[in-house]
C-alpha positions as CSV (number, residue, x, y, z in Angstrom):
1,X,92.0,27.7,171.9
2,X,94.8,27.4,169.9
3,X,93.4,29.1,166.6
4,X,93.1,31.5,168.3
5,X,96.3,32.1,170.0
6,X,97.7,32.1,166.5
7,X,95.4,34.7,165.2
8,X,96.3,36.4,167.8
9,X,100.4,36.3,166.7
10,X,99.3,37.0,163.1
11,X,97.7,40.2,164.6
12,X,100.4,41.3,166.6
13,X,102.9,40.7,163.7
14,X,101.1,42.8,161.2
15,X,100.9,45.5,163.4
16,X,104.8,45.7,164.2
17,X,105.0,45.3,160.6
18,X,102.7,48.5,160.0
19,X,104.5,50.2,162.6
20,X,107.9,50.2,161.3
21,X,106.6,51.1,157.6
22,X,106.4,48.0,156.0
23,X,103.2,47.1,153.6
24,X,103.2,43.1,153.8
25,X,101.2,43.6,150.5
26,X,104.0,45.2,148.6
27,X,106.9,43.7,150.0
28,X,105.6,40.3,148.6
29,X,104.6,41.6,145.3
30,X,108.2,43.2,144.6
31,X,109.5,40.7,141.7
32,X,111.9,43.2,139.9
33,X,113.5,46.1,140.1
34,X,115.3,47.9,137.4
35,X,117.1,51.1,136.6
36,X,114.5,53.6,134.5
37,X,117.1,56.2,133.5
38,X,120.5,55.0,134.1
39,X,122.5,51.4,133.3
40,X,124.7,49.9,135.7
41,X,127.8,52.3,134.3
42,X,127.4,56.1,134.6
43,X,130.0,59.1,134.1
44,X,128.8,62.2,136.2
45,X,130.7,65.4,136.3
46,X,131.2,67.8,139.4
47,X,128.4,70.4,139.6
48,X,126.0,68.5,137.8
49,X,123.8,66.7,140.1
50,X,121.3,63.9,138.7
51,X,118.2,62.3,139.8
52,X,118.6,58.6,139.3
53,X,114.9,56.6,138.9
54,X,114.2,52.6,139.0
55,X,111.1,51.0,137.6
56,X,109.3,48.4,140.0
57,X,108.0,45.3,138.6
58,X,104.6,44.5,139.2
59,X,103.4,48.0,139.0
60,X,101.4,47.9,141.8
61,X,104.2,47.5,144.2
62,X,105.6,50.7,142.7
63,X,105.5,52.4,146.5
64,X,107.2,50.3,147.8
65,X,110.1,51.6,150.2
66,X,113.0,52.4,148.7
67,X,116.6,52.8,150.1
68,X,119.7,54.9,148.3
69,X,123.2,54.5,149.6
70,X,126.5,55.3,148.4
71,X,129.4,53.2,149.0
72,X,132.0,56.2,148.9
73,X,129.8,59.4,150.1
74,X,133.1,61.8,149.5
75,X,133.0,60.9,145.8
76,X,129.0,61.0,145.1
77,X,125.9,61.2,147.7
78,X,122.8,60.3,147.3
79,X,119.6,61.4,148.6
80,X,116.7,58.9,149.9
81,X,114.9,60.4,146.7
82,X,117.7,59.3,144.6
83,X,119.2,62.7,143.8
84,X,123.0,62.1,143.1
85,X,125.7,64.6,143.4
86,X,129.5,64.5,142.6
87,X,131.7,65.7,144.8
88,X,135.2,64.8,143.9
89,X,137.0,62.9,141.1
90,X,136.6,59.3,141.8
91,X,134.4,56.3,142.1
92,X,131.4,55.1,143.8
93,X,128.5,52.4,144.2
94,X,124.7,53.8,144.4
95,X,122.6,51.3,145.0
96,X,118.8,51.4,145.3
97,X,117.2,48.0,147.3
98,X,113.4,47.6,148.4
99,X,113.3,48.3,152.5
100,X,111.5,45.4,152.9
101,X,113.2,43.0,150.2
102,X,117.0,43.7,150.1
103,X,117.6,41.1,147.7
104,X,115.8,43.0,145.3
105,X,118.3,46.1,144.1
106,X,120.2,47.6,141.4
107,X,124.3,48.7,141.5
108,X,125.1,51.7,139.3
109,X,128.5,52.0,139.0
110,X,129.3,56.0,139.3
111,X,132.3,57.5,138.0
112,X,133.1,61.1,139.2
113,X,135.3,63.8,136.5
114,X,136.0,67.5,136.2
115,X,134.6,69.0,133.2
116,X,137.5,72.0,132.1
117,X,136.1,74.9,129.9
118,X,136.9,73.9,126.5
119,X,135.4,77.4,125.0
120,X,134.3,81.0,125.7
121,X,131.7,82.7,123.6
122,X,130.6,86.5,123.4
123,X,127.2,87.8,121.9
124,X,129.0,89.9,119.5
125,X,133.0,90.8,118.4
126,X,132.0,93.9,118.5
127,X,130.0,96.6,120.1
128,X,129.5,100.3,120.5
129,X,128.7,102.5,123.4
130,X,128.2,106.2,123.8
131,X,130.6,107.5,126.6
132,X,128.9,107.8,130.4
133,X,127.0,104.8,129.4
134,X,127.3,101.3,130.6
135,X,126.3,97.3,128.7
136,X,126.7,94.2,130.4
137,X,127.8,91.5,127.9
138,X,128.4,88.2,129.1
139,X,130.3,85.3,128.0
140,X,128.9,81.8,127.8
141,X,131.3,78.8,128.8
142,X,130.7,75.4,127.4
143,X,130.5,72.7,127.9
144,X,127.6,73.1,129.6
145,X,128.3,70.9,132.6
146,X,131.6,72.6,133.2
147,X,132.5,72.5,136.7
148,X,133.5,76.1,137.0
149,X,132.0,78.4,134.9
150,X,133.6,81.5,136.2
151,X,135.1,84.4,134.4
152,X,137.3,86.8,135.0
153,X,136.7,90.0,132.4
154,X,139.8,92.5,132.2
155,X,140.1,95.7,129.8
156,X,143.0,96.9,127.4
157,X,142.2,100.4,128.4
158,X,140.8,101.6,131.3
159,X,140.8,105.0,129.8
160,X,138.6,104.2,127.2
161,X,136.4,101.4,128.8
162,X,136.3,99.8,132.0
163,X,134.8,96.5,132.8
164,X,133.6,94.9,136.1
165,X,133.9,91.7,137.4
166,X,130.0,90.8,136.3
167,X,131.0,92.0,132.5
168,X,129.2,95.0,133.0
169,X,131.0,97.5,130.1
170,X,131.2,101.7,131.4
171,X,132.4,103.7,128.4
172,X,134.6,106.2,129.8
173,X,136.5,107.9,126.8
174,X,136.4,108.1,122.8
175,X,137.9,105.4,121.2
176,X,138.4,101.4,121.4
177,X,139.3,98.5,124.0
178,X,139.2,95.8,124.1
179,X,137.2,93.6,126.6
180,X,138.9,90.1,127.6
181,X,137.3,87.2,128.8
182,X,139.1,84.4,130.8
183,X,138.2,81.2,132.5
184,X,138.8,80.9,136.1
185,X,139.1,76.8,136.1
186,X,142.7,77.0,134.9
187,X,141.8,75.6,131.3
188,X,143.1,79.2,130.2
189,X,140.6,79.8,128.3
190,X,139.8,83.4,126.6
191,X,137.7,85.2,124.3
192,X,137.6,89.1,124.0
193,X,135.4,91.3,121.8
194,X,136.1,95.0,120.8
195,X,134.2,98.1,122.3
196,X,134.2,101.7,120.3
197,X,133.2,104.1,122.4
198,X,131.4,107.3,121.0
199,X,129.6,110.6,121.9
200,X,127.0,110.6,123.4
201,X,123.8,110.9,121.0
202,X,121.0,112.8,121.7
203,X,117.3,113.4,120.0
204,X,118.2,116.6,118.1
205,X,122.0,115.0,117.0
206,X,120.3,115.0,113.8
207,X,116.6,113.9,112.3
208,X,115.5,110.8,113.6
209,X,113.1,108.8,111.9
210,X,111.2,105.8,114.4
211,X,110.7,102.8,111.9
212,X,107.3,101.8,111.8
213,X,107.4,103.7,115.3
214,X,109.5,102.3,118.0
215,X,109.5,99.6,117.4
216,X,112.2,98.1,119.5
217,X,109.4,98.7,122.5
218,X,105.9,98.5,120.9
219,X,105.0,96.2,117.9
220,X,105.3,97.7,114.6
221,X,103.3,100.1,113.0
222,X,100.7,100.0,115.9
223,X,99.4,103.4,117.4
224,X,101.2,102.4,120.6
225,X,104.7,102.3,118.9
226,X,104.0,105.8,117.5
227,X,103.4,107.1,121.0
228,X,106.5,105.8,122.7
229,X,108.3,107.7,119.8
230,X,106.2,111.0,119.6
231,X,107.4,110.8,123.6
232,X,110.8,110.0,123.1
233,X,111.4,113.0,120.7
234,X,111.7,111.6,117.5
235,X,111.8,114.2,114.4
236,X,109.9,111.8,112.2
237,X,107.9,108.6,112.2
238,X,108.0,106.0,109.0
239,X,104.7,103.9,108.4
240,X,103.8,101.9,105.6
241,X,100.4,102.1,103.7
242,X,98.3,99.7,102.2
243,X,94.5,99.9,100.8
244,X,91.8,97.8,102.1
245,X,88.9,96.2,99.2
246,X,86.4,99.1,100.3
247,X,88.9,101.9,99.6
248,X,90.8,103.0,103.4
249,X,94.3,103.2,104.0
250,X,95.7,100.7,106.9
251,X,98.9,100.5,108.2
252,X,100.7,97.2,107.4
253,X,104.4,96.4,106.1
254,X,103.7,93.0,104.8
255,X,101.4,91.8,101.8
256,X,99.0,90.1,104.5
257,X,98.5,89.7,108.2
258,X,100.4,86.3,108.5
259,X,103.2,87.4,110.5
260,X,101.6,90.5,112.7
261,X,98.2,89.0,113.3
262,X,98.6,85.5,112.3
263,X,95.6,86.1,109.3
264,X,97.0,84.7,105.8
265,X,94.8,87.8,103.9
266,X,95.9,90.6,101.9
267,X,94.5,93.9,103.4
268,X,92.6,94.6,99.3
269,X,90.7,91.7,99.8
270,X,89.3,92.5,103.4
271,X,86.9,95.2,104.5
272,X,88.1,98.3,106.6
273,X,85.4,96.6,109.0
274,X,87.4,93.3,108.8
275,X,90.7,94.2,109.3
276,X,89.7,96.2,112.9
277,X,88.5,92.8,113.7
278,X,91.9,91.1,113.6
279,X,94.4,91.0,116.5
280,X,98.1,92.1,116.7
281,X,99.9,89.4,118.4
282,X,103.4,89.5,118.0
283,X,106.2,92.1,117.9
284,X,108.6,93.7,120.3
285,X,107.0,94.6,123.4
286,X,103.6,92.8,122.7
287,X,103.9,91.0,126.5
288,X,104.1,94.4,127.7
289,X,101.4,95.8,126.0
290,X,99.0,93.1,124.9
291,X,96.2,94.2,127.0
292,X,96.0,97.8,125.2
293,X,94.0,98.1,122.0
294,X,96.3,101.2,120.5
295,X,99.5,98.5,120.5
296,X,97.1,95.6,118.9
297,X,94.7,96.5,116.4
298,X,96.2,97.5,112.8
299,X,95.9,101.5,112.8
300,X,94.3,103.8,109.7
301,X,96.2,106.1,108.2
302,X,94.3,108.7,109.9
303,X,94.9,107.7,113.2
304,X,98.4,108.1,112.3
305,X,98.8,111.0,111.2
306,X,96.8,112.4,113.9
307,X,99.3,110.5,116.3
308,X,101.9,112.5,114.4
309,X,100.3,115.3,114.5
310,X,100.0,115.1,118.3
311,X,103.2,114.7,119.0
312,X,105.0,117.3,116.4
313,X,106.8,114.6,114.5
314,X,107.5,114.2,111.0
315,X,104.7,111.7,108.7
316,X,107.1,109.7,106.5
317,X,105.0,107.5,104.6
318,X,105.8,104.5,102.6
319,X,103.3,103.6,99.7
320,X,103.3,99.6,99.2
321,X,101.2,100.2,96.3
322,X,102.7,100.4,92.7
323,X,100.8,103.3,90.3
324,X,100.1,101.2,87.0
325,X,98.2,102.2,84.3
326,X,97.3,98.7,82.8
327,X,96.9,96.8,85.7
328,X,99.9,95.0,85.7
329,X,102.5,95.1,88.4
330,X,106.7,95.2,88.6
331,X,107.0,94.2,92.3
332,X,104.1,91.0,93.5
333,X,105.0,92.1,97.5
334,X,103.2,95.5,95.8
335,X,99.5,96.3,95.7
336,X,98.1,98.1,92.1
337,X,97.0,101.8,92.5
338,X,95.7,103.8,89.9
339,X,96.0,107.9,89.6
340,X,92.3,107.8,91.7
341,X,93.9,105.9,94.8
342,X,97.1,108.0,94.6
343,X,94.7,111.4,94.8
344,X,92.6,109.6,97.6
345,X,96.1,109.4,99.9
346,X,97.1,112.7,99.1
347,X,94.1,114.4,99.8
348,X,93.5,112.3,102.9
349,X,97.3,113.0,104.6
350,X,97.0,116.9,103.1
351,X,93.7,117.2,104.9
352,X,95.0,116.3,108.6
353,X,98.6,117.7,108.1
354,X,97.8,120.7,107.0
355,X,100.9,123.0,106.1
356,X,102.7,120.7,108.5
357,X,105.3,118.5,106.8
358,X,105.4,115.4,105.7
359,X,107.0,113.0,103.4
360,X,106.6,110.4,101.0
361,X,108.6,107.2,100.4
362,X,108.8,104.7,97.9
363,X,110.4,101.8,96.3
364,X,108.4,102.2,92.7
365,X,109.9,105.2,91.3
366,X,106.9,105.6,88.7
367,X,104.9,106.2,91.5
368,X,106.9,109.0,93.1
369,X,107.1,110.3,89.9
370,X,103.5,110.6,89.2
371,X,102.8,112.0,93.3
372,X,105.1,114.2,92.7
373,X,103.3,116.0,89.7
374,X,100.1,115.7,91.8
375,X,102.4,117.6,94.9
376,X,104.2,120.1,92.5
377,X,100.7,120.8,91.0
378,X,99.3,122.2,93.8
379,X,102.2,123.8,95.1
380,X,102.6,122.4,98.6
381,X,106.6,123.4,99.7
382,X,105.6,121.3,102.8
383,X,105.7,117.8,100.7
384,X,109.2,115.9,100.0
385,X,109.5,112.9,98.4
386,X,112.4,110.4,98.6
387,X,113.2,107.1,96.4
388,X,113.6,104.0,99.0
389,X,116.8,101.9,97.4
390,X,118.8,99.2,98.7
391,X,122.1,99.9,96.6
392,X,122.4,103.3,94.7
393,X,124.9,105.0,92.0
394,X,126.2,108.4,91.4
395,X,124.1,108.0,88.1
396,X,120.6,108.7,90.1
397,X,121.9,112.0,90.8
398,X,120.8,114.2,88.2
399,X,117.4,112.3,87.8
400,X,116.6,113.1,91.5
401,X,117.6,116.3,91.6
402,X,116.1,117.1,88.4
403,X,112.7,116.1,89.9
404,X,113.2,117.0,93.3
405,X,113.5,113.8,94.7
406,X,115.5,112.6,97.3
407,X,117.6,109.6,98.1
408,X,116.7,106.9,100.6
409,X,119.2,104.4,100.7
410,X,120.1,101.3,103.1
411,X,122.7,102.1,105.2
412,X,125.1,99.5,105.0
413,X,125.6,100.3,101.2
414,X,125.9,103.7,101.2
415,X,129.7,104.7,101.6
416,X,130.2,108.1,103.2
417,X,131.9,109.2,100.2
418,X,129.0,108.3,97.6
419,X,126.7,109.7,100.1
420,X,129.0,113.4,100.4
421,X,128.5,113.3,96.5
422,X,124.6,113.5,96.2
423,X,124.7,115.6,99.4
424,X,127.0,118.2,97.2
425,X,124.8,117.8,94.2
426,X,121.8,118.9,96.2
427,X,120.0,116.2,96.9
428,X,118.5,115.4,100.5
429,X,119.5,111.7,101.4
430,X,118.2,109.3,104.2
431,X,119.6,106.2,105.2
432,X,117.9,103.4,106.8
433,X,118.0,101.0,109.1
434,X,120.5,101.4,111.4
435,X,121.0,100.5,115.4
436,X,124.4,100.8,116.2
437,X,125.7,104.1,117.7
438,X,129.2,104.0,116.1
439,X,127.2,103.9,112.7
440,X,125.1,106.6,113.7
441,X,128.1,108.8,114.4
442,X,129.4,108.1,110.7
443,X,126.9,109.0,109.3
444,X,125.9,111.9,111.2
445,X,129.4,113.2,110.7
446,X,129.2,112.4,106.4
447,X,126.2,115.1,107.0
448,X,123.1,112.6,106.4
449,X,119.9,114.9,106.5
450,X,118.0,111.5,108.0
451,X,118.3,108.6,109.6
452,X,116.1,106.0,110.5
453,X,116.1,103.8,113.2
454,X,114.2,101.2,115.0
455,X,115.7,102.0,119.0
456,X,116.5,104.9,120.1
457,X,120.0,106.0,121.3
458,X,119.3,109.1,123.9
């Protein structure tokens, strides 16, 4: 009778125990408890809320109940999942205890700051925008963990450019402003960055080129990029061309497929099969346009120039192969052509395009030399030709003009006044790359016949 009356207690304890959330099992198997990701010192800033974790010793009494508290709830809370978060300058206990074991806890001693802006940063320290057009440009506060990452964003001349309270930049009028950027947590501090407002540009401004297509919205040289530009009303479209081992021209800018398709092989030691086997996978708008085939298999040159063709522009075509006689090359980035491969190009881009024009590029100069007796040869008024140069001199001038070749030079290192000189000679000059509208209105105004871009400004 009386083991069984105490059976009977045992029961009933165990299930009060149950009933107020209490496991018997892993309140008696608690034998540590330790911080996981803090010590018993911590220095949170306001804003910045952190998740404090313990680790339970044995492991299998890792579920046991657990209870947060804060011993100054106006400096720091804490949540029942441990989730701390600084409220005001000061300092407070958290504490984490098992429910069923308050003996067993851990004391982090929590010390609340404000974090002040030490710095501002802008993107750029300077921009350009066409007038009646807008740019947001943000500023980025650090530290990261400042408590008041506010900005307040003023203008020097509303005339010229305002600015709204978001950092969104409306040009307004010709000329510069400039934008400041100040810190709203009273650390003062500032940053500012200049804006040059220009005309507005628009497709026929002057003869746009789409490098390697647009590539800004498609990735490069891909049928896809050509599109967006032959839409966008581009006078010309730059590819470059390269020769697979059976004899086809592909479209590719590098010496392999490492970067584009992620293929470490040269296009002359692959099969015109092989290459349309590969996969374009990076680029500007690849996420966009993954799932179409025209913006990620490497084009022909026919499909090209039919692309151009479609859309009215411009074939500029770059040869990344060197004419040699011997076999031996300048330039290693360069594949070899002989007179045979040269003809092969010609007569393949002459046979789509027609009387239509069309242009050919260059670094090697031997090799415009020696199209250019194959073009002059047959007479074709249609055909230009243009030397691709990172740095020139007024010493080309007679050796172009006196072969009817023309210049095309990187921007950047081209002055205006070196490029009015071969423009006054006679020769036709292009410049290339450039993205910024302020440098487009240079060099439209120095009376560039080209330029060659990889956005478009209209």
């Amino acid at each position: 009778m009386k083991y069984k009356k105490l059976k009977l207690i045992f029961s009933l304890l165990c299930m009060i125990m149950l009933g107020t959330g209490v496991n018997p099992v892993h309140a008696a198997s608690v034998s540590k408890i330790k911080w996981s990701n803090v010590s018993s010192k911590k220095t949170l800033y306001r804003g910045n809320s952190k998740k404090f974790t313990v680790k339970i010793t044995p492991s299998s009494a890792s579920k046991a109940k657990l209870v947060w508290s804060s011993s100054n709830k106006s400096v720091a809370s804490v949540s029942s999942y441990g989730t701390v978060k600084p409220k005001k300058n000061g300092t407070t206990y958290i504490t984490c205890k098992v429910k069923s074991k308050p003996s067993k806890k851990v004391t982090c001693k929590v010390k609340v700051k404000t974090q002040y802006a030490k710095s501002v940063t802008v993107p750029s320290s300077k921009i350009s925008l066409q007038k009646g057009k807008t740019v947001t440009v943000k500023g980025t506060v650090s530290p990261s963990y400042t408590y008041n990452k506010g900005l307040k964003y003023t203008t020097s001349n509303s005339k010229i450019a305002t600015v709204s309270s978001s950092g969104k930049v409306t040009g307004k009028g010709y000329g510069t402003a400039t934008i400041k950027l100040t810190t709203k947590d009273g650390s003062k501090k500032t940053k500012s960055y200049k804006v040059q407002v220009v005309k507005r540009i628009y497709s026929t401004s002057t003869k746009f080129i789409a490098h390697r297509g647009l590539s800004a919205y498609a990735p490069e040289n891909t049928i896809k990029a050509y599109e967006l530009a032959g839409a966008a009303g581009f006078w010309g479209a730059e590819t470059d061309v390269r020769r697979t081992s059976d004899g086809h021209f592909i479209l590719l800018h590098d010496e392999t497929f490492k970067r584009t398709c992620g293929v470490d092989k040269k296009p002359e030691n692959m099969t015109l099969e092989e290459v349309k086997k590969l996969k374009i996978k990076s680029g500007n708008g690849y996420s966009k346009y993954k799932n179409y085939a025209s913006a990620t298999t490497v084009p022909t040159l026919e499909e090209y120039l039919n692309t151009c063709k479609k859309y009215n522009m411009v074939p500029v075509i770059e040869i990344k192969m060197e004419y040699t006689n011997d076999g031996t090359q300048t330039y290693d980035q360069m594949q070899e052509m002989v007179k045979g491969d040269m003809q092969k190009l010609h007569d393949t881009t002459k046979s789509i395009m027609g009387t239509s024009q069309y242009k050919y590029i260059a670094y090697d100069l031997e090799t415009l030399i020696q199209l250019n007796g194959v073009v002059k040869a047959e007479k074709l008024p249609n055909v230009t030709m243009e030397h691709v140069v990172s740095y020139t001199s007024t010493g080309y001038i007679s050796f172009y003009k006196n072969r009817d070749i023309g210049l095309d030079c990187k921007y950047n290192n081209l002055s205006t006044s070196l490029l009015k000189q071969f423009k006054s000679s006679g020769v036709a000059t292009n410049v290339w790359t450039i993205d910024d509208a302020a440098d487009v209105w240079t060099y439209i105004n120095a009376g560039v016949n080209n330029i060659t871009t990889n956005t478009k400004f209209w």
